[in-house]
PDB file of N, H, CA, C and O in Angstrom:
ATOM      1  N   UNK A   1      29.786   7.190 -37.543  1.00  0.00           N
ATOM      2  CA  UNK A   1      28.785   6.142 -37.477  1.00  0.00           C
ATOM      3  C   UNK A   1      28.068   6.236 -36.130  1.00  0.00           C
ATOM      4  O   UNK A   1      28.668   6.476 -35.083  1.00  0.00           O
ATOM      5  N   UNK A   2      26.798   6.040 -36.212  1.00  0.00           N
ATOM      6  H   UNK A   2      26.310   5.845 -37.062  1.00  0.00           H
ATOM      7  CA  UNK A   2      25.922   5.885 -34.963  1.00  0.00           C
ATOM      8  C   UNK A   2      26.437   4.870 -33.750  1.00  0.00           C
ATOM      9  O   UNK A   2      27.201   3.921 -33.923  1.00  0.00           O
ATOM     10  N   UNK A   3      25.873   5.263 -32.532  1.00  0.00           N
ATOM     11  H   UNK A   3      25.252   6.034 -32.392  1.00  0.00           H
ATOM     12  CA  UNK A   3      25.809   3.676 -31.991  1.00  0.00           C
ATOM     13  C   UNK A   3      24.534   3.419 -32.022  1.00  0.00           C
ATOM     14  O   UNK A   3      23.710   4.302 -32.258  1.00  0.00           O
ATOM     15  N   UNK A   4      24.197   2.121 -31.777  1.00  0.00           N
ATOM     16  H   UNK A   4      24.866   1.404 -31.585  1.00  0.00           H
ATOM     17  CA  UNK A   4      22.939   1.963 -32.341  1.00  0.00           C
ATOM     18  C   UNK A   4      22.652   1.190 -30.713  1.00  0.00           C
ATOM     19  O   UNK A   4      21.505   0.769 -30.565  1.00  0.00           O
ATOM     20  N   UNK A   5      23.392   1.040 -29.805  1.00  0.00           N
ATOM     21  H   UNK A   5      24.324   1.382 -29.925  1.00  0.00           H
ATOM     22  CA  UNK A   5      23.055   1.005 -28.087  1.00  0.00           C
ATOM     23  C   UNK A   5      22.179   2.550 -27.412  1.00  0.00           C
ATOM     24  O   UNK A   5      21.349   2.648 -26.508  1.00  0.00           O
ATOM     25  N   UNK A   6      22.909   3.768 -28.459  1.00  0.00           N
ATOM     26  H   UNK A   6      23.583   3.688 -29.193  1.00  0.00           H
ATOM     27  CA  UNK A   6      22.164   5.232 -27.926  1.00  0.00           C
ATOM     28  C   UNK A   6      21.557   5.815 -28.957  1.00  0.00           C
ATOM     29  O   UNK A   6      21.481   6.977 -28.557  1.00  0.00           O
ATOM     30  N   UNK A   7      21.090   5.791 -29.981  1.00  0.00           N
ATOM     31  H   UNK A   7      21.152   4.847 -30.305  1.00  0.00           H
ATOM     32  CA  UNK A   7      20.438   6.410 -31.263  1.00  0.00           C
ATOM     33  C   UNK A   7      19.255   6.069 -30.733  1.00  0.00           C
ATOM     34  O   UNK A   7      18.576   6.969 -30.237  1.00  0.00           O
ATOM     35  N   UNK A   8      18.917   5.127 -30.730  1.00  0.00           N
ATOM     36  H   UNK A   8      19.468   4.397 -31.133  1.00  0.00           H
ATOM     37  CA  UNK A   8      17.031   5.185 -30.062  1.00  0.00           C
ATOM     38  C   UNK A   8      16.713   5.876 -29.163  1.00  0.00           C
ATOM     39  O   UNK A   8      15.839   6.743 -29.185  1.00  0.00           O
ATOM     40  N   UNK A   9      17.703   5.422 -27.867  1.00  0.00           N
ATOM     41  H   UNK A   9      18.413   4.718 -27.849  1.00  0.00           H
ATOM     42  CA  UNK A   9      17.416   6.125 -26.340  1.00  0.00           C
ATOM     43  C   UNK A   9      17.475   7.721 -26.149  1.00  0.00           C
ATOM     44  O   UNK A   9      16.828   8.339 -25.304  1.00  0.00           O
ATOM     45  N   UNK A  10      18.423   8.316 -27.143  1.00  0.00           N
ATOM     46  H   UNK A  10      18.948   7.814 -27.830  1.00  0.00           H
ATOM     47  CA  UNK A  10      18.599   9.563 -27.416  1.00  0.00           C
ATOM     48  C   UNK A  10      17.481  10.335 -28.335  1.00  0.00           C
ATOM     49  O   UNK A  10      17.086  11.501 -28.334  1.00  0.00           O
ATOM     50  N   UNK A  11      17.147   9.202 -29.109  1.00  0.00           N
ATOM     51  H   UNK A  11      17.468   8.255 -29.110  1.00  0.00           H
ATOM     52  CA  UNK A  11      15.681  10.393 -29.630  1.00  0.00           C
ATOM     53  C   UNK A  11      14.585  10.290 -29.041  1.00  0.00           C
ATOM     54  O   UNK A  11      13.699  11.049 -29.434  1.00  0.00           O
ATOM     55  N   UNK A  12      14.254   9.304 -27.878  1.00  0.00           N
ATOM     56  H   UNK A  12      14.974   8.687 -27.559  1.00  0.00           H
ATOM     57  CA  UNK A  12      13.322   9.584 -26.865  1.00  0.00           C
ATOM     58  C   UNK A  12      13.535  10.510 -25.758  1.00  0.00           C
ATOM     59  O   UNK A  12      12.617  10.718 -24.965  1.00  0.00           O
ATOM     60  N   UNK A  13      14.794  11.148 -25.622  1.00  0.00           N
ATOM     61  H   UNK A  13      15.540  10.979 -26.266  1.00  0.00           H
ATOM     62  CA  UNK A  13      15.490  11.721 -24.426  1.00  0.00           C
ATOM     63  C   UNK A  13      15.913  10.911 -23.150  1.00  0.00           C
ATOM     64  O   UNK A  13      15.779  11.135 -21.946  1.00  0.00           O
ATOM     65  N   UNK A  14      16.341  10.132 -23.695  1.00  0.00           N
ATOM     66  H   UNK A  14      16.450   9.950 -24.673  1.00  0.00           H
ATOM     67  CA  UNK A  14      16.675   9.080 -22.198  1.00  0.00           C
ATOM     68  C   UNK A  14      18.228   8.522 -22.661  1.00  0.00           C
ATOM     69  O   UNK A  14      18.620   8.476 -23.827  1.00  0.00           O
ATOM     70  N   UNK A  15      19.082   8.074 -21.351  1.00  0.00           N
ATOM     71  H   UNK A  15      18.763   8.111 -20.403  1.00  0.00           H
ATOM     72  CA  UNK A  15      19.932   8.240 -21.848  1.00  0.00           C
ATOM     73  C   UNK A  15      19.937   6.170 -22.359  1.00  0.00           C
ATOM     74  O   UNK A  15      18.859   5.578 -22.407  1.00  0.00           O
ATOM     75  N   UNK A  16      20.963   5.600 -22.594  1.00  0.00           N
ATOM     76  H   UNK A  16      21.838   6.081 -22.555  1.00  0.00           H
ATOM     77  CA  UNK A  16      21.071   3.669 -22.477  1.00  0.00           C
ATOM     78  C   UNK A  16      20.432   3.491 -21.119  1.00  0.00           C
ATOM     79  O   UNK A  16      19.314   2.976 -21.165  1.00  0.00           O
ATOM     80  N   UNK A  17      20.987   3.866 -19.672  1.00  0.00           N
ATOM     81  H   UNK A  17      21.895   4.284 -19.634  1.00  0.00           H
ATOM     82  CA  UNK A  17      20.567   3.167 -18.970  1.00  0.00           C
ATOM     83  C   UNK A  17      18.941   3.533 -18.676  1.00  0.00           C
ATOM     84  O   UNK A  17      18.062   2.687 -18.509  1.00  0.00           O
ATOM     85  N   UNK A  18      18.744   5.091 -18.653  1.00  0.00           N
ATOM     86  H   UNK A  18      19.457   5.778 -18.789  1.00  0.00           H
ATOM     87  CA  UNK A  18      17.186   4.889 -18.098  1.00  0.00           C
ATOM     88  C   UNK A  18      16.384   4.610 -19.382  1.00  0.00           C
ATOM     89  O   UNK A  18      15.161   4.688 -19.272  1.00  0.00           O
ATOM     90  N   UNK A  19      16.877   4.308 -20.531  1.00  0.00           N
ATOM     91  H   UNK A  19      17.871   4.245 -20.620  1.00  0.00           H
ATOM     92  CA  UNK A  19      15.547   3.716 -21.476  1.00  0.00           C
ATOM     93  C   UNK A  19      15.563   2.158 -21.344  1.00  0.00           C
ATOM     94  O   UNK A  19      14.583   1.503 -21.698  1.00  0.00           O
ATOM     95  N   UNK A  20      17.029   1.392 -20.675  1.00  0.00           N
ATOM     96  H   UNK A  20      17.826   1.925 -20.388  1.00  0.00           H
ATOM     97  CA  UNK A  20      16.806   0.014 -20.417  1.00  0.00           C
ATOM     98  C   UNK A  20      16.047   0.021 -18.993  1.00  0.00           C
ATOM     99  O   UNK A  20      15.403  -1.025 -18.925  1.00  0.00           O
ATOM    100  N   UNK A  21      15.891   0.730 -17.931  1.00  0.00           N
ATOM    101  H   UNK A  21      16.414   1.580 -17.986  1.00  0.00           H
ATOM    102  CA  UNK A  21      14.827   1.053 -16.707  1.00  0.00           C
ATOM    103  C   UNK A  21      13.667   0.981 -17.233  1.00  0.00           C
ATOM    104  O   UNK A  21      12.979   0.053 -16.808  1.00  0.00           O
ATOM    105  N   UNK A  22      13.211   1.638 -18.010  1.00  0.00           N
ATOM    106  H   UNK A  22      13.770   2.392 -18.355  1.00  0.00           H
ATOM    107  CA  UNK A  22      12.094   1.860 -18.455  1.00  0.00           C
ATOM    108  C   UNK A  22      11.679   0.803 -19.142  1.00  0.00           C
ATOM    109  O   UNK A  22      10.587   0.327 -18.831  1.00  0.00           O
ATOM    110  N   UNK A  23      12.388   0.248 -20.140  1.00  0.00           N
ATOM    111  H   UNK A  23      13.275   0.635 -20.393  1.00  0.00           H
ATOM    112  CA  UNK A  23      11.885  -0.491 -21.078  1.00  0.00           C
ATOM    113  C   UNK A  23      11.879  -2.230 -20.017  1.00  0.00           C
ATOM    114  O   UNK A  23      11.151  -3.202 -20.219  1.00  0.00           O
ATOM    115  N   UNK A  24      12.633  -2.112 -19.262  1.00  0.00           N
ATOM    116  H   UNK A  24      13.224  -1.322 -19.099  1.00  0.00           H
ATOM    117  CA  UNK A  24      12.342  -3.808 -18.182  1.00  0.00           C
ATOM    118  C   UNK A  24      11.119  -3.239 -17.053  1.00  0.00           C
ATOM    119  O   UNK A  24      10.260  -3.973 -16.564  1.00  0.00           O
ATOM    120  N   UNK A  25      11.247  -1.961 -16.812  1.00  0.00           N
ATOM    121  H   UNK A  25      11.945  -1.365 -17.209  1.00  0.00           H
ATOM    122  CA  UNK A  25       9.682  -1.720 -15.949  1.00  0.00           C
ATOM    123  C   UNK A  25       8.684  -2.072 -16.820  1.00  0.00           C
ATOM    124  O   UNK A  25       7.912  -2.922 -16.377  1.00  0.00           O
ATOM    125  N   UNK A  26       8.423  -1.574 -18.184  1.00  0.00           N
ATOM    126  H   UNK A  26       9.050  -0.883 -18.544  1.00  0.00           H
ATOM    127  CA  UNK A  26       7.314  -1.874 -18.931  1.00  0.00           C
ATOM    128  C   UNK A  26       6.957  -3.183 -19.477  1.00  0.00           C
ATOM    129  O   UNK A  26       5.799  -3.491 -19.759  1.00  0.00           O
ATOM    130  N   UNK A  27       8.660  -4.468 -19.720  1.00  0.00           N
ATOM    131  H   UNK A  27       9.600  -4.218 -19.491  1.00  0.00           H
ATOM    132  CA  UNK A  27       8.004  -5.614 -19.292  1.00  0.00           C
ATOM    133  C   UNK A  27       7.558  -6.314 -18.465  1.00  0.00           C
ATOM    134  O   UNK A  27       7.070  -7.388 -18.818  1.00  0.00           O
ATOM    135  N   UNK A  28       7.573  -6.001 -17.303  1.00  0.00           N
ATOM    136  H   UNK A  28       7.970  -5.129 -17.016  1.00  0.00           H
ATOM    137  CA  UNK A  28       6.933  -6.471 -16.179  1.00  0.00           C
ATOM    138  C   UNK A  28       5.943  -6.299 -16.115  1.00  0.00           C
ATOM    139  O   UNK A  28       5.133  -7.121 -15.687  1.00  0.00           O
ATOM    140  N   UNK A  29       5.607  -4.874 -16.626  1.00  0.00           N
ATOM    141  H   UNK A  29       6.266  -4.206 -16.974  1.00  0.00           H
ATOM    142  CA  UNK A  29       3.896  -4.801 -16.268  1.00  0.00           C
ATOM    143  C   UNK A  29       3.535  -4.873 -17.475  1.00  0.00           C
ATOM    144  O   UNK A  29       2.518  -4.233 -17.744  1.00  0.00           O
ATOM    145  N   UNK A  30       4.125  -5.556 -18.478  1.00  0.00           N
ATOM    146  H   UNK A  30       4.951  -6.076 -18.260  1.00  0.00           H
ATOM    147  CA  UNK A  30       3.521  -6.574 -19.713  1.00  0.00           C
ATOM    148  C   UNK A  30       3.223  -7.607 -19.595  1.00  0.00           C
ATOM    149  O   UNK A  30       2.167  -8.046 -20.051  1.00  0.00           O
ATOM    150  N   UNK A  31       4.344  -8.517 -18.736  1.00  0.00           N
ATOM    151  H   UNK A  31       5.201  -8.160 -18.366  1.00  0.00           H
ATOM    152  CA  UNK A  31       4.015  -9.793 -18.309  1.00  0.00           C
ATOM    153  C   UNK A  31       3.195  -9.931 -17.237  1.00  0.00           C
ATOM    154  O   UNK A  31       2.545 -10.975 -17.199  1.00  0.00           O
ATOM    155  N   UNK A  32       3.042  -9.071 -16.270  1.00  0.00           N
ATOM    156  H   UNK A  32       3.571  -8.223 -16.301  1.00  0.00           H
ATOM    157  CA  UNK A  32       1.952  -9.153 -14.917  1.00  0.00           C
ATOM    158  C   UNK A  32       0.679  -9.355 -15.822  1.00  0.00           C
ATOM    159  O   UNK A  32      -0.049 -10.347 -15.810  1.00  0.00           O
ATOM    160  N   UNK A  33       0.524  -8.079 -16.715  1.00  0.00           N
ATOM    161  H   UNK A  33       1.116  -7.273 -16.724  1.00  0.00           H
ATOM    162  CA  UNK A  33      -1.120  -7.984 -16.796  1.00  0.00           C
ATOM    163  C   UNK A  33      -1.289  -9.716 -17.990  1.00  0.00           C
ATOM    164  O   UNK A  33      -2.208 -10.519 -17.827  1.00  0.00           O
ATOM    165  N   UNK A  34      -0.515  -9.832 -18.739  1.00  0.00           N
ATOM    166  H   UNK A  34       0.231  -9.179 -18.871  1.00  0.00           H
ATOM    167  CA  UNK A  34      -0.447 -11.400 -19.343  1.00  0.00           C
ATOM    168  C   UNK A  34      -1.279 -12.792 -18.183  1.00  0.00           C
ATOM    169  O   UNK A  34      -2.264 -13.530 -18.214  1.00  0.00           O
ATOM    170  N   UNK A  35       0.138 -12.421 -17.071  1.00  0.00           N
ATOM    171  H   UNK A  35       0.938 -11.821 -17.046  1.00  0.00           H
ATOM    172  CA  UNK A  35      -0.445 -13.619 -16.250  1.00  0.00           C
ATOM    173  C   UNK A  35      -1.830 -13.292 -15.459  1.00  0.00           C
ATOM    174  O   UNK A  35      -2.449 -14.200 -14.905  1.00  0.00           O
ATOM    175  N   UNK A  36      -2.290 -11.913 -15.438  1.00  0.00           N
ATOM    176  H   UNK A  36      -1.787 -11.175 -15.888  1.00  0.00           H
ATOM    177  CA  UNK A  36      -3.436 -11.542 -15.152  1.00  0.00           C
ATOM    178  C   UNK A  36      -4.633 -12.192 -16.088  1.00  0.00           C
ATOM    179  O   UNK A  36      -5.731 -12.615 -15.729  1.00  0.00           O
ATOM    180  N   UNK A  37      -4.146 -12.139 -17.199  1.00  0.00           N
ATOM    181  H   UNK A  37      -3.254 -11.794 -17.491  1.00  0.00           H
ATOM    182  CA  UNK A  37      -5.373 -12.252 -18.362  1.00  0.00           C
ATOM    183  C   UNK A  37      -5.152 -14.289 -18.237  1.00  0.00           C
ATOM    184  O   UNK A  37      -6.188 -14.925 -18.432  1.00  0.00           O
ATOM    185  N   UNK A  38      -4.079 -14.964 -17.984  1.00  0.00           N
ATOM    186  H   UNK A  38      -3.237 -14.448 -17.825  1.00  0.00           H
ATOM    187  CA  UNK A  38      -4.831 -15.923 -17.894  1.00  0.00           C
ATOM    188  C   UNK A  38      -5.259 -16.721 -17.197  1.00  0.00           C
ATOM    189  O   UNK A  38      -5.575 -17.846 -17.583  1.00  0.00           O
ATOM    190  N   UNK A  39      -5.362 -16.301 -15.994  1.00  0.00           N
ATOM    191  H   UNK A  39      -5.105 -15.388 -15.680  1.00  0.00           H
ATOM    192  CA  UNK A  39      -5.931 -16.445 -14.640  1.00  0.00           C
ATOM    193  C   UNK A  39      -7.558 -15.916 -14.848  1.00  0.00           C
ATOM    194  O   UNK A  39      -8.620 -16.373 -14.425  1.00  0.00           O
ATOM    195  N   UNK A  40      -7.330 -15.096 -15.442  1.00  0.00           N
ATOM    196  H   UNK A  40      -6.468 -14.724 -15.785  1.00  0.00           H
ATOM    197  CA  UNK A  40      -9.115 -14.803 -15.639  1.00  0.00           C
ATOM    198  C   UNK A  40      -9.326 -15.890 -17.047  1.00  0.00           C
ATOM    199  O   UNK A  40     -10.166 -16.710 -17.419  1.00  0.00           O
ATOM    200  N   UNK A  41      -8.592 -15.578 -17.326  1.00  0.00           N
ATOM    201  H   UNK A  41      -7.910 -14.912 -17.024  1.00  0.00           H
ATOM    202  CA  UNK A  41      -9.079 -16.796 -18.369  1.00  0.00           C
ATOM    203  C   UNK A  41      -9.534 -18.324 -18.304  1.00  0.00           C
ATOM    204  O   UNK A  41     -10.260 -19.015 -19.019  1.00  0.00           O
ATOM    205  N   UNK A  42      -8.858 -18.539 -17.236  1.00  0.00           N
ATOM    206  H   UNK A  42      -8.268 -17.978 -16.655  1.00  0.00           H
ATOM    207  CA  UNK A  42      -9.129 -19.629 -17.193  1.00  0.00           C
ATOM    208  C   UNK A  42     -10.591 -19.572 -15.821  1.00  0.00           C
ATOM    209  O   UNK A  42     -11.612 -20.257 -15.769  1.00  0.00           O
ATOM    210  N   UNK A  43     -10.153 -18.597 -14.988  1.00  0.00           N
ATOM    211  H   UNK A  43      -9.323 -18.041 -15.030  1.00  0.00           H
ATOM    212  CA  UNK A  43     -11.448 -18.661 -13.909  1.00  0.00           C
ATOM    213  C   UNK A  43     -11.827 -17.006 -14.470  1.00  0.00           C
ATOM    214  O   UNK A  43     -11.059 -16.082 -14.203  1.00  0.00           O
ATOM    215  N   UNK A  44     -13.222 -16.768 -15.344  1.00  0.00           N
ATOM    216  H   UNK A  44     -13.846 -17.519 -15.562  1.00  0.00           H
ATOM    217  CA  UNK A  44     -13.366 -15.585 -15.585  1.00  0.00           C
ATOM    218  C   UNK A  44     -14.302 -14.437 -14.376  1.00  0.00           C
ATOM    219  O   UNK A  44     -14.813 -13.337 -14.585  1.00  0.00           O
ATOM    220  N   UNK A  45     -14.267 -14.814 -13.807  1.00  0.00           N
ATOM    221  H   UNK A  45     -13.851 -15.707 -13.638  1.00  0.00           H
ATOM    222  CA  UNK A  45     -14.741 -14.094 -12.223  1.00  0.00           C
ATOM    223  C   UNK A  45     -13.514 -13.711 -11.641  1.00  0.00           C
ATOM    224  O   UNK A  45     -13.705 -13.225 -10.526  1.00  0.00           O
ATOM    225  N   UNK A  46     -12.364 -13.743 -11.962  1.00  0.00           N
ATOM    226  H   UNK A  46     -12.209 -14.138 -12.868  1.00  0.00           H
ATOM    227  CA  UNK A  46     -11.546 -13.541 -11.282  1.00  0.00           C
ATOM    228  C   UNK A  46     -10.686 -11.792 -12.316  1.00  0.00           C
ATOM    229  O   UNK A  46     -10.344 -11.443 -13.446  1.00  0.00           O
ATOM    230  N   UNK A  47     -10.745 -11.303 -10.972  1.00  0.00           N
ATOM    231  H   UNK A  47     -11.023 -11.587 -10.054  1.00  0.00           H
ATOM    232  CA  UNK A  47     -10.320  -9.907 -11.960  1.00  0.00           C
ATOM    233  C   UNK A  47     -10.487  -9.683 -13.045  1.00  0.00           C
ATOM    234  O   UNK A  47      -9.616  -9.560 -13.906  1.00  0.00           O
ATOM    235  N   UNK A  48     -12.430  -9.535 -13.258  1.00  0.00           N
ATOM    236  H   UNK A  48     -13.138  -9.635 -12.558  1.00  0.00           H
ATOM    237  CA  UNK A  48     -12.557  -9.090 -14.738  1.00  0.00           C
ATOM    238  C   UNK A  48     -12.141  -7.839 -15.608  1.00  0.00           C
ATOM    239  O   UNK A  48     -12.202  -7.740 -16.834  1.00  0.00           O
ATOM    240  N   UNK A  49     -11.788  -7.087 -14.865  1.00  0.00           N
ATOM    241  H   UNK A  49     -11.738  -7.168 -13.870  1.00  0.00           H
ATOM    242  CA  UNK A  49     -11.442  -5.995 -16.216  1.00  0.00           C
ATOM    243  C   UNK A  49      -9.613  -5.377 -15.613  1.00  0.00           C
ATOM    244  O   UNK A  49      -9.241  -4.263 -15.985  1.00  0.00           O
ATOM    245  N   UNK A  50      -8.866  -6.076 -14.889  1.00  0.00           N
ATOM    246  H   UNK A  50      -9.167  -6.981 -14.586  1.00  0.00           H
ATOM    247  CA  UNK A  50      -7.580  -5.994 -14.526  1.00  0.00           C
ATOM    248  C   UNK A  50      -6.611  -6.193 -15.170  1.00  0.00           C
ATOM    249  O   UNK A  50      -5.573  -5.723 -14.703  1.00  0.00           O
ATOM    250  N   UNK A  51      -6.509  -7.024 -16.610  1.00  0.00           N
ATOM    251  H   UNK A  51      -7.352  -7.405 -16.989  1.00  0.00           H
ATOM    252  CA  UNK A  51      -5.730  -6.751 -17.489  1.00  0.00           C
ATOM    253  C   UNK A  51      -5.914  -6.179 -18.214  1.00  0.00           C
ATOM    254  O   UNK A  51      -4.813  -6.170 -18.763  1.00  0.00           O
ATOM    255  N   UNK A  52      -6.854  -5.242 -19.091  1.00  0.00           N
ATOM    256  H   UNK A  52      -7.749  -5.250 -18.645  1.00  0.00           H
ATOM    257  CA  UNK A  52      -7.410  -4.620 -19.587  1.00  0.00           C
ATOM    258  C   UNK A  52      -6.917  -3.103 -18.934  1.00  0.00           C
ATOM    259  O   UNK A  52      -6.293  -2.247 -19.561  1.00  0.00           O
ATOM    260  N   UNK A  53      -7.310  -3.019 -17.686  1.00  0.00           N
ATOM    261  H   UNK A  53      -7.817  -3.714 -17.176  1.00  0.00           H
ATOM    262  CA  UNK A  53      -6.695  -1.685 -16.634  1.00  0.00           C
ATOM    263  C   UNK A  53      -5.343  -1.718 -16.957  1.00  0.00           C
ATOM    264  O   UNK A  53      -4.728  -1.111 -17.833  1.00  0.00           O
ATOM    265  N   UNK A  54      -4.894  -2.688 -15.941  1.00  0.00           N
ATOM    266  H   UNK A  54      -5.394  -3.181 -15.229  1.00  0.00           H
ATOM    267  CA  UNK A  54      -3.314  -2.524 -16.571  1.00  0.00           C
ATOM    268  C   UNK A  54      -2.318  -2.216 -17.877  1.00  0.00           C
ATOM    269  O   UNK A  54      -1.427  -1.400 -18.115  1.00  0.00           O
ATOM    270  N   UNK A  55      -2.930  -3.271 -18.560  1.00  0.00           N
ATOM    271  H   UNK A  55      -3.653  -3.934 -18.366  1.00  0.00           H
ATOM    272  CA  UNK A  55      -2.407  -2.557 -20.438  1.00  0.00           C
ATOM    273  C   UNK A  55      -2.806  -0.959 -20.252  1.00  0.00           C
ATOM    274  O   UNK A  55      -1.884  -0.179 -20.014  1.00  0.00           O
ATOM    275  N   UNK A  56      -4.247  -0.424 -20.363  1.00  0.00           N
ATOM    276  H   UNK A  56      -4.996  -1.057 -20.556  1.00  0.00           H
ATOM    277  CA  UNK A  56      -4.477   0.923 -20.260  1.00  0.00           C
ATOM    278  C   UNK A  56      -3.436   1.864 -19.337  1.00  0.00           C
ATOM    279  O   UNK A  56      -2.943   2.844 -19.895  1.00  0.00           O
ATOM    280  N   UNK A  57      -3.231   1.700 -18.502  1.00  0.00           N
ATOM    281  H   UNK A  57      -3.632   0.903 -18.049  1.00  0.00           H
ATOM    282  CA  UNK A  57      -2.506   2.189 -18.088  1.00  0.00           C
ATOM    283  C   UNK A  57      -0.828   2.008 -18.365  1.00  0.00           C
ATOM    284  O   UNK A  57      -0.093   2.995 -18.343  1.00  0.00           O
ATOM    285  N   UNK A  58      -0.347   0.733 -18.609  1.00  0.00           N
ATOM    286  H   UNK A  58      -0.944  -0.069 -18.627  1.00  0.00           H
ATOM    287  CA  UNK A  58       0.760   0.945 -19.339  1.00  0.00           C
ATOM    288  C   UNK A  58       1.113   1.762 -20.900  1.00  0.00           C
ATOM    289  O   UNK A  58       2.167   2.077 -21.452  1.00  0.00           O
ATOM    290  N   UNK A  59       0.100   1.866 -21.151  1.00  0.00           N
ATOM    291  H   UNK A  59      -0.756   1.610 -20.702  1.00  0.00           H
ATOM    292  CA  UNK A  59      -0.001   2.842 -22.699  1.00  0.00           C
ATOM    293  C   UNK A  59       0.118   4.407 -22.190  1.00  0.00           C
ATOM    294  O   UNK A  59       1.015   5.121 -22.638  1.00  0.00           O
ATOM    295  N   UNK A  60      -0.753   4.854 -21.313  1.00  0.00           N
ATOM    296  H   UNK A  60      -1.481   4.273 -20.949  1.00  0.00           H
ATOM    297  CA  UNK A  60      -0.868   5.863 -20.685  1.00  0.00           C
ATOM    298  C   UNK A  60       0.630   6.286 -20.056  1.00  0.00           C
ATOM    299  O   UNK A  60       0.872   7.477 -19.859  1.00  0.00           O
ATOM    300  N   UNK A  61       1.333   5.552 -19.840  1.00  0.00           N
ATOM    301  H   UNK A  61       1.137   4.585 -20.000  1.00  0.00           H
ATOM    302  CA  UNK A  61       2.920   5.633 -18.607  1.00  0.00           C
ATOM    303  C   UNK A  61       3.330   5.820 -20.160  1.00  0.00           C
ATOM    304  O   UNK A  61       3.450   7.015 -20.428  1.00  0.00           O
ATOM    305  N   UNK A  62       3.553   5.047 -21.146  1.00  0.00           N
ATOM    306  H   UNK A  62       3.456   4.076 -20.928  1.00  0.00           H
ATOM    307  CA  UNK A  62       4.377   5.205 -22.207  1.00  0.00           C
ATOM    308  C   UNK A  62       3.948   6.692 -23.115  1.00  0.00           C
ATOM    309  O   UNK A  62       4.880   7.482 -23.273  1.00  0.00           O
ATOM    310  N   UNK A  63       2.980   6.967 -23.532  1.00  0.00           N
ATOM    311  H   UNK A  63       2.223   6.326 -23.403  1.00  0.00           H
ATOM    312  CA  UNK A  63       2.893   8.136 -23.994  1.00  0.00           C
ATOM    313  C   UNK A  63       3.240   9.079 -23.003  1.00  0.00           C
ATOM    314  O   UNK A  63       3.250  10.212 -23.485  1.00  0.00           O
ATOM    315  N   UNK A  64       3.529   9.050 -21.804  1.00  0.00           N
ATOM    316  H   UNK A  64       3.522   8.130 -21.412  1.00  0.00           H
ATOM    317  CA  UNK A  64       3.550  10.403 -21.226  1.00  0.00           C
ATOM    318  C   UNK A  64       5.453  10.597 -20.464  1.00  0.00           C
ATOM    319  O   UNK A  64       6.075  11.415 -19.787  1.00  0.00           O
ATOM    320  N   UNK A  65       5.705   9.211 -21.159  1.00  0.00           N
ATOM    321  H   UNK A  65       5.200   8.546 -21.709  1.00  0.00           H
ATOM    322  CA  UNK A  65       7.324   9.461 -20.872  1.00  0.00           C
ATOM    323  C   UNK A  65       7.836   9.293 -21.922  1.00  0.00           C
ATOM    324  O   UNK A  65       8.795  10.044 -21.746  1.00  0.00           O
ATOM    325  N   UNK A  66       7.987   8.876 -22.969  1.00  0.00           N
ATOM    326  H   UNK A  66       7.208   8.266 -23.112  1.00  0.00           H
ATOM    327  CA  UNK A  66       8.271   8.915 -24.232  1.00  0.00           C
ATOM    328  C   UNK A  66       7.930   9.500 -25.825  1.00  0.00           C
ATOM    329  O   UNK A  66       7.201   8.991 -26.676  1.00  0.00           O
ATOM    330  N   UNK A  67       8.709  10.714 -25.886  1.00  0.00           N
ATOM    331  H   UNK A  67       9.302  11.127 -25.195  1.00  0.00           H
ATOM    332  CA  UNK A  67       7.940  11.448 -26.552  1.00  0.00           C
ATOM    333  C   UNK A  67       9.282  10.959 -27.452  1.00  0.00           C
ATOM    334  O   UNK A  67      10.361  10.627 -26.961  1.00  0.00           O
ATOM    335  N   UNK A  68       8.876  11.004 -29.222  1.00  0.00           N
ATOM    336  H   UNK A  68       8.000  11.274 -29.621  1.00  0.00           H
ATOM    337  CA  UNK A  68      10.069  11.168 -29.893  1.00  0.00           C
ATOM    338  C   UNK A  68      10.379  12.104 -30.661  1.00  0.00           C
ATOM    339  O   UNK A  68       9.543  12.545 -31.449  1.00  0.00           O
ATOM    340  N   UNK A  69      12.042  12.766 -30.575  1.00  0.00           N
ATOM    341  H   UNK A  69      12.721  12.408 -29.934  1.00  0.00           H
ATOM    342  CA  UNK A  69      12.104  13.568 -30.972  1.00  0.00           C
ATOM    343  C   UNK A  69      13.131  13.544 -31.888  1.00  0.00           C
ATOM    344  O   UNK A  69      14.080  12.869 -31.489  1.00  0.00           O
ATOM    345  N   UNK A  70      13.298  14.098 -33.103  1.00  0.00           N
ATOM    346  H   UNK A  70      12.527  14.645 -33.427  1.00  0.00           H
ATOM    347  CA  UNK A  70      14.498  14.503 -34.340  1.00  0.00           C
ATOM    348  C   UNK A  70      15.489  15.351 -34.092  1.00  0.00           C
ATOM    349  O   UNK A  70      16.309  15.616 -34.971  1.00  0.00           O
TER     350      UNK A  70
END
């Protein structure tokens, strides 16, 4: 039977701990660019295109460290 703590992390090539590194780095800069977007939201002069950057670039970090493999 699988474990199902390393069956994911292992077909990305990472082992439990650096896909839980990875995966709490990438909520942070999920939740940053969030509290980014509603700070402009609410004052829209304020860092207009900075959550927008950020997501982009968190997509960009994820395709280029997570490849999956069989």
């Amino acid at each position: 039977m699988e474990n199902p703590f390393t069956t994911h992390p292992r077909s990305v090539g990472q082992t439990y701990g650096e896909h839980m590194a990875f995966a709490l780095a990438f909520a942070r800069g999920c939740f940053a660019a969030g509290g980014i977007a509603v700070v402009h939201a609410v004052f829209p002069f304020v860092w207009p295109t900075a959550a927008g950057d950020r997501v982009r670039g968190l997509y960009r970090k994820l395709e280029e460290a997570v490849r999956p493999r069989s």
